[in-house]
MIZABA-739831 format. One line per 4 residues: number of its first residue (from 1); their letters; for each residue x, y, z of N, C-alpha, C. Coordinates in Angstrom, 3 decimals. Each point is the difference from the previous one (the first is absolute). Layout:
<pts>
NUM> A> X:Y:Z:X:Y:Z:X:Y:Z; ... $
</pts>
This chain:
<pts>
1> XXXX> -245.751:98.909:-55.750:-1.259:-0.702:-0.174:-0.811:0.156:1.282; -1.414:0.628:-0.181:-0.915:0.273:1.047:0.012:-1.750:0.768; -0.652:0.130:1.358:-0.517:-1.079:0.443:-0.837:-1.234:-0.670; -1.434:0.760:-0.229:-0.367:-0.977:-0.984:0.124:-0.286:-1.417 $
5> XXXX> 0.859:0.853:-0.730:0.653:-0.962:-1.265:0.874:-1.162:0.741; 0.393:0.551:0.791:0.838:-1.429:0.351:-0.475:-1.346:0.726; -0.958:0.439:0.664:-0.620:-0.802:0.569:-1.176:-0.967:-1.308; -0.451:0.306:-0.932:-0.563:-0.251:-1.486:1.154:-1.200:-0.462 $
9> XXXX> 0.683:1.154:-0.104:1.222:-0.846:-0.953:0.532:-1.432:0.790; 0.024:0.391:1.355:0.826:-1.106:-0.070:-1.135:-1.392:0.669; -0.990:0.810:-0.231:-1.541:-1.665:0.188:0.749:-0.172:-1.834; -0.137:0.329:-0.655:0.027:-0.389:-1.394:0.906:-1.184:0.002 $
13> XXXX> 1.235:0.694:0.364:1.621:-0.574:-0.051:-0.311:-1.117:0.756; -0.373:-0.416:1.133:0.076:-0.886:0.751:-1.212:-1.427:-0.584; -0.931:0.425:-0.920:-0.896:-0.566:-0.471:0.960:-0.593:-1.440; 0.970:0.615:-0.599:0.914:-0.743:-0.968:-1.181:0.080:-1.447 $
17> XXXX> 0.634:-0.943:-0.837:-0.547:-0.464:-0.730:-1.632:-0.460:-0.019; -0.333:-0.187:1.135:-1.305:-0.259:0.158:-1.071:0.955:-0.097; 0.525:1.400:0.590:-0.764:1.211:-0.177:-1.002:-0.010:1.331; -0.253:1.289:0.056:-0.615:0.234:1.489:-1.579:0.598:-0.626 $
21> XXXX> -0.957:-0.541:0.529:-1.537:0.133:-0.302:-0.202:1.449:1.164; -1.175:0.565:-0.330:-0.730:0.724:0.822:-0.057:-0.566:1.387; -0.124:-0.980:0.384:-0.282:-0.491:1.442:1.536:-0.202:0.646; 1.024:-0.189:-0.517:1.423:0.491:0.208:0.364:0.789:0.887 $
25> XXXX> -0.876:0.855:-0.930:0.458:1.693:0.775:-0.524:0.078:0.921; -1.104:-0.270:-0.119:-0.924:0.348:1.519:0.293:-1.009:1.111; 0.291:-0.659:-0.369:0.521:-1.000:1.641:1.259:0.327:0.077; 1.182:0.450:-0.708:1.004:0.518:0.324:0.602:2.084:0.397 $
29> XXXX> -0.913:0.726:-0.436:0.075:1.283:-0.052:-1.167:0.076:1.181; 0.484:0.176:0.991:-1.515:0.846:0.968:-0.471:1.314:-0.202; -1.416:-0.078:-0.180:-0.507:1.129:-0.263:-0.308:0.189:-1.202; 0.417:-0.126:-0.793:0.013:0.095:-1.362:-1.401:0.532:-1.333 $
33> XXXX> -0.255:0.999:-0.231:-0.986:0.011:-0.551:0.396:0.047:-1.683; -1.119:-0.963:-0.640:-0.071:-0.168:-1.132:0.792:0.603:-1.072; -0.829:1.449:-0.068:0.301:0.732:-0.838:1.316:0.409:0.140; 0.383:0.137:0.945:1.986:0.150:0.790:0.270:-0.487:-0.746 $
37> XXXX> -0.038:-1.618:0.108:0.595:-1.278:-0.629:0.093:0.815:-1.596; -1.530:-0.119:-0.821:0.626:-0.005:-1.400:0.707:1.117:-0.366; -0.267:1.328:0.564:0.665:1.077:-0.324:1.836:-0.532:-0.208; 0.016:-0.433:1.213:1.811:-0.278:0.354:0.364:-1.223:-0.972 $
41> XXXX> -0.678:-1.227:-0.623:0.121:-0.901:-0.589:0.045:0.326:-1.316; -1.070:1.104:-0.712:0.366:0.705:-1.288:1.338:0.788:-0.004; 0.329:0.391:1.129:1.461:1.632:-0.265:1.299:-1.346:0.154; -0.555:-0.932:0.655:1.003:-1.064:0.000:0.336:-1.082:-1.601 $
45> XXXX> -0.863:0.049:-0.526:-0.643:-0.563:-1.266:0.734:1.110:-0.851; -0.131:1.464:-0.125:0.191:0.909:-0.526:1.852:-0.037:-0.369; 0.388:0.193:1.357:1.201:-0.294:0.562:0.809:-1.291:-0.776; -0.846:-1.012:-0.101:0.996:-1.370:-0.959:0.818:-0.923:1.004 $
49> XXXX> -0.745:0.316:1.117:0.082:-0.659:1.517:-0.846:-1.781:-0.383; -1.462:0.098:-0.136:-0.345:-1.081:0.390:-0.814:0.104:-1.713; -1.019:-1.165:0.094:-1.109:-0.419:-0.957:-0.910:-0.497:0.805; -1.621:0.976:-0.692:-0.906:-0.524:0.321:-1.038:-0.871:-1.062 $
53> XXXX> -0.242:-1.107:0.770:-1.109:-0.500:-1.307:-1.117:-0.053:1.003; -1.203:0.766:-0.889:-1.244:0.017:0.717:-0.587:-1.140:-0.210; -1.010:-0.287:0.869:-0.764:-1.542:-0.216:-1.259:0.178:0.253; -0.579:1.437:0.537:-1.377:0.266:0.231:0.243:1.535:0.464 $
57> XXXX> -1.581:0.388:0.095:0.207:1.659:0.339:1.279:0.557:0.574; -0.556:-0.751:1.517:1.100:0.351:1.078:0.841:-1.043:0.383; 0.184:-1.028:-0.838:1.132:-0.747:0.115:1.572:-0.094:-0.906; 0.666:-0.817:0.515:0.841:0.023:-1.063:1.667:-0.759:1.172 $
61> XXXX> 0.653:-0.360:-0.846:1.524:-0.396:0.495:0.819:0.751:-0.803; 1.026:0.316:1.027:1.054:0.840:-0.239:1.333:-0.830:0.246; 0.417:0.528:-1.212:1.560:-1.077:0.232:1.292:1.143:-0.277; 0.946:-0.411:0.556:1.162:1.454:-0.118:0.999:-0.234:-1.396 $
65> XXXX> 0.590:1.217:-0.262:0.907:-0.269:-1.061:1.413:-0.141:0.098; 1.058:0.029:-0.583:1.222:0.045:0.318:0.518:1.132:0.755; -0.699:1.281:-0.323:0.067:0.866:0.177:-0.296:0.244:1.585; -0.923:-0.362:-0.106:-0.678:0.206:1.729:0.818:-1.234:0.757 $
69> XXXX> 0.683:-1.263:-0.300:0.755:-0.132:0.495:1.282:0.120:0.322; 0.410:0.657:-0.498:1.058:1.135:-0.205:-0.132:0.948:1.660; -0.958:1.015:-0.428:-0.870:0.513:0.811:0.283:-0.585:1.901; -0.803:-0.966:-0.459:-0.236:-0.570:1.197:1.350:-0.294:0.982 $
73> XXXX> 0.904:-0.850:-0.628:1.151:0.066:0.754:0.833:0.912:0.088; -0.192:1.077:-0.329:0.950:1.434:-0.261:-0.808:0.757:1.755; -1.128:-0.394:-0.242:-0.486:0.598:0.929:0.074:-0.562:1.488; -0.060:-1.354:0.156:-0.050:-0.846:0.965:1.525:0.047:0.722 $
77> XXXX> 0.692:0.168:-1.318:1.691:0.342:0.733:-0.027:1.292:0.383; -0.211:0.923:-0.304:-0.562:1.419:0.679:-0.545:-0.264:1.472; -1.108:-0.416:0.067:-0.076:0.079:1.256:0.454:-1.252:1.158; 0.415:-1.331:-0.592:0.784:-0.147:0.665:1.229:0.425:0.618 $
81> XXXX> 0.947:0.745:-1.026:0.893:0.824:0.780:-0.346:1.074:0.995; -1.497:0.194:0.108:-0.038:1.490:0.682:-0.164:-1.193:1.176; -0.850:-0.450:-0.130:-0.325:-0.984:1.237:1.749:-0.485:1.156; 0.430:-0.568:-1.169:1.295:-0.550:0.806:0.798:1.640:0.527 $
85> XXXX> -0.096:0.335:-0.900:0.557:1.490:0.920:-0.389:0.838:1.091; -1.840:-0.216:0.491:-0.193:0.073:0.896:0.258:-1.193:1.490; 0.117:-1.244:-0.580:0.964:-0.666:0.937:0.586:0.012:0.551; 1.096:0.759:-0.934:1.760:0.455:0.515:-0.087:1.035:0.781 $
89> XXXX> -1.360:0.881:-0.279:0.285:1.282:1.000:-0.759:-0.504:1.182; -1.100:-0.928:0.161:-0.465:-0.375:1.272:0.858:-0.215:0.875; 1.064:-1.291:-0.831:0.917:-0.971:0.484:0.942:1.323:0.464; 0.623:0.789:-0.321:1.047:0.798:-0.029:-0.799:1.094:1.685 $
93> XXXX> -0.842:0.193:0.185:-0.951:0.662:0.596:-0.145:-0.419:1.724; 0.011:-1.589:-0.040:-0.221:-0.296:0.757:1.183:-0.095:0.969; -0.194:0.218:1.438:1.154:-0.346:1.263:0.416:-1.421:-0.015; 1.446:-0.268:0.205:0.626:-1.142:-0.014:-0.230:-0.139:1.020 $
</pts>
């Protein structure tokens, strides 16, 4: 999973049941341009990752599916292990 699917997904995931609005993203994703957003939110939609319900042009809340939470922690344990494994080699690295 690229950077920002994951970074998408897991504003979704962390928003739960409540669903994450357009203004979500943008105070949580820096940089972020629009059209980015829906492109990656449809292939994510496409995917059977999340649901979008629109509420105006360019609005709308997005809420995730089983699927994308699935997803989400498959992935989060992924890179937590890489993480802790760079630990061990810091830790392992360093002079006693």
């Amino acid at each position: 999973m690229d950077e920002f699917s994951w970074q998408v997904l897991s504003v979704v995931a962390r928003r739960g049941y409540l669903g994450a609005s357009r203004e979500d993203f943008f105070s949580e994703i820096r940089g972020v341009q629009y059209k980015a957003l829906e492109q990656e939110l449809r292939a994510l939609e496409g995917e059977g990752h999340i649901n979008i319900e629109w509420t105006g042009p360019n609005k709308f809340i997005v809420t995730i599916t089983e699927q994308g939470n699935q997803i989400v922690g498959e992935e989060y344990k992924k890179r937590m292990e890489k993480y802790e494994e760079k630990v061990r080699e810091q830790e392992a690295s360093q002079p006693e």
